[in-house]
C-alpha positions as CSV (number, residue, x, y, z in Angstrom):
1,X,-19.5,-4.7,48.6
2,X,-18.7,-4.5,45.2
3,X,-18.2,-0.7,44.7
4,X,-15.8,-1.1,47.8
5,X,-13.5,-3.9,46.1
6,X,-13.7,-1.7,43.3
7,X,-11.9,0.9,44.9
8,X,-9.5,-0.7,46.5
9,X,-8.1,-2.1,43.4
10,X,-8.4,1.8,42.2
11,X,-6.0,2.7,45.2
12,X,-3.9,-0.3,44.6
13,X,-3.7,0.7,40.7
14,X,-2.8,4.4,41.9
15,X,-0.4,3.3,44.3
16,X,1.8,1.7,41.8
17,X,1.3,4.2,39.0
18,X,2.5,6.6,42.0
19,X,5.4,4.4,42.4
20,X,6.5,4.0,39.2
21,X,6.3,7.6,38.6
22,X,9.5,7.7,41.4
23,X,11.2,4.8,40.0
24,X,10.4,2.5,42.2
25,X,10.7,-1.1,40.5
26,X,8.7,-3.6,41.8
27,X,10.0,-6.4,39.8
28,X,10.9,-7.4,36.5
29,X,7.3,-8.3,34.8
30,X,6.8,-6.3,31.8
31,X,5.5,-6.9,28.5
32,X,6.8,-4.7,25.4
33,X,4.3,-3.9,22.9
34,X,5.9,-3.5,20.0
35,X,9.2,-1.4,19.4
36,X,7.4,1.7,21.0
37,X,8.9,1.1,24.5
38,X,5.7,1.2,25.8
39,X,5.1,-1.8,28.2
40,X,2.1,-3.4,29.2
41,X,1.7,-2.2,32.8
42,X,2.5,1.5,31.8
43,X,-0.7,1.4,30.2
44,X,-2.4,-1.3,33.0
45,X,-2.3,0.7,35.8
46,X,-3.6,3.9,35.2
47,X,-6.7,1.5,33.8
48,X,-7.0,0.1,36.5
49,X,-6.7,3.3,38.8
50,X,-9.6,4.9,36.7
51,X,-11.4,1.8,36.7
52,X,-11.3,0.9,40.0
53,X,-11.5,4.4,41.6
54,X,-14.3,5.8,39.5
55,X,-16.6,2.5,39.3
56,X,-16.3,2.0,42.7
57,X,-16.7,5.5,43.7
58,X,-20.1,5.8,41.2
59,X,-21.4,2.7,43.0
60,X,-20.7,3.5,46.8
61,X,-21.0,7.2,47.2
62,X,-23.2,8.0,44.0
63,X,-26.6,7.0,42.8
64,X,-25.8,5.4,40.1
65,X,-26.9,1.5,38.8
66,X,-23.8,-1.0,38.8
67,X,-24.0,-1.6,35.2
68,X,-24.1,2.4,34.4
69,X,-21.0,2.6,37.1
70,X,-19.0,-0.3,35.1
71,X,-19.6,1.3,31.4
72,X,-18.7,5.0,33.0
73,X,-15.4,3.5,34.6
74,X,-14.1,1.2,31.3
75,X,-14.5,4.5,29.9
76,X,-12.6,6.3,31.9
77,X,-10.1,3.6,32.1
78,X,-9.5,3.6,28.7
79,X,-9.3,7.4,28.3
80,X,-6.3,7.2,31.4
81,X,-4.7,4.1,29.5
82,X,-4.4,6.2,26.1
83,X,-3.2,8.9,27.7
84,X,-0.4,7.3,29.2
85,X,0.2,5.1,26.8
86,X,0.9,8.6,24.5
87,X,2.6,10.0,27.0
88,X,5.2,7.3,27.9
89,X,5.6,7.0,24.1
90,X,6.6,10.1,23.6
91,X,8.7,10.5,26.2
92,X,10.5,7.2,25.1
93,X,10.8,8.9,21.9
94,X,12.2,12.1,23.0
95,X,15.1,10.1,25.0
96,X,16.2,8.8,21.3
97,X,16.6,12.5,20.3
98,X,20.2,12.7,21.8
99,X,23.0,12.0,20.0
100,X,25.3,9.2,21.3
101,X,29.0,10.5,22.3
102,X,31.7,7.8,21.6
103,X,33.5,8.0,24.9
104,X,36.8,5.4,23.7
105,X,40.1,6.6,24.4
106,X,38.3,9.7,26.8
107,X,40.0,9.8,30.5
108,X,37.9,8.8,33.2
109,X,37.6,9.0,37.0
110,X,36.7,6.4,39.1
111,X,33.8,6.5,41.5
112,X,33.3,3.2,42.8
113,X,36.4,0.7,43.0
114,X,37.2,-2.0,40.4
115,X,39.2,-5.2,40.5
116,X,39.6,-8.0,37.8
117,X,36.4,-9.9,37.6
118,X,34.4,-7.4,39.2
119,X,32.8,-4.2,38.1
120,X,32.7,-0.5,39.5
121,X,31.6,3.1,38.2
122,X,33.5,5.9,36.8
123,X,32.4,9.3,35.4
124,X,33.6,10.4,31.8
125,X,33.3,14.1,30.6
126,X,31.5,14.5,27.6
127,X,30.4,17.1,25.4
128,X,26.8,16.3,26.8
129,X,27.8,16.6,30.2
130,X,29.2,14.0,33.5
131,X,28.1,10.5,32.2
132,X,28.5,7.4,34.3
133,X,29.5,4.2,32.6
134,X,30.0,0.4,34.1
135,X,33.7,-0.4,34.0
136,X,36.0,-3.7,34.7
137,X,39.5,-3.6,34.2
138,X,42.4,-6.3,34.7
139,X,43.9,-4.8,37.8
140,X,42.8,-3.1,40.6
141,X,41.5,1.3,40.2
142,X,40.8,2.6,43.3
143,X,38.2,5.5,44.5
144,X,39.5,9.0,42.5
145,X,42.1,7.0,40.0
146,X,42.4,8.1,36.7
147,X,41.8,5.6,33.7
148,X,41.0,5.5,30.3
149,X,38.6,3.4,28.4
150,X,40.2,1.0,25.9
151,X,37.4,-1.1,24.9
152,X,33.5,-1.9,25.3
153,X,31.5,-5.2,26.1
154,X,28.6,-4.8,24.1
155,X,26.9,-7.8,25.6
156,X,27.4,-6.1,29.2
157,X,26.9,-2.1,28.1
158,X,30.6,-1.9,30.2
159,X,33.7,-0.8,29.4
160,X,37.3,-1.6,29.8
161,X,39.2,0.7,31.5
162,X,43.5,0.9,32.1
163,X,45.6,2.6,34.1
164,X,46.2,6.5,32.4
165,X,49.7,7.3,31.0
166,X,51.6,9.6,33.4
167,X,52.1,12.0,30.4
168,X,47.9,12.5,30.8
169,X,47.1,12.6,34.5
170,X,46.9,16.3,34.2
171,X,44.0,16.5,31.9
């Protein structure tokens, strides 16, 4: 009975690491460890995938004692929890690589309405590439208007967009 509990907390364990891989966000409990960007259940999971999978796989389809079958899968939990541990830390680290555009004064296009008090989407060209921004402005910009940013809420990450000069609608 035990090797079966055992894997199905492996398949629970891979099921989320599966989903998390696709961005799926199953709620907001995470735990930061450190400045690393590394959070606790990036490393939990695949434990507990390994864990649970190969223990229980040891005890139910192999010939192996129950204590032998723990030891083998903390060990192999471990290994998997390094690993991505590593591995989202580098990747966290790479991200930081890219050098941040300031995008005041730039021309914008909106992509999803805005209205005072509430916010919407527009795209901004920058020398990176398309990047979408959260915007709020003091009238209303409708789907395809023009704007440009005049200011940024830091608190929010948005910015504050106005209606484009005539003089710039062509650019």
């Amino acid at each position: 009975m035990l090797g079966i509990i055992l894997l199905i907390i492996g398949c629970v364990g891979l099921a989320l690491t599966l989903l998390s891989l696709v961005g799926a966000d199953l709620g907001s409990f995470d735990v930061d460890l450190g400045d690393s960007g590394v959070g606790f259940t990036s490393i939990l999971m695949p434990f507990v995938t390994g864990f649970g999978l190969l223990t229980g796989g040891l005890i139910v389809f192999g010939d192996v004692g129950t204590p032998l079958a723990l030891l083998i899968g903390a060990l192999a939990g471990l290994v998997l929890a390094m690993v991505a541990g590593l591995t989202v830390r580098w990747l966290w680290r790479s991200g930081q690589e890219l050098p941040e555009v300031e995008i005041l004064g730039s021309s914008a296009r909106v992509v999803e309405p805005v209205s005072p008090g509430r916010y919407g989407t527009a795209t901004v060209d920058t020398p990176l590439g398309e990047r979408q921004v959260t915007v709020t402005g003091n009238r209303t910009f409708a789907h395809n208007d023009r704007v440009r940013i005049v200011a940024r809420h830091d608190v929010l990450d948005a910015y504050v967009v106005e209606q484009l000069p005539f003089s710039d609608l062509d650019t």
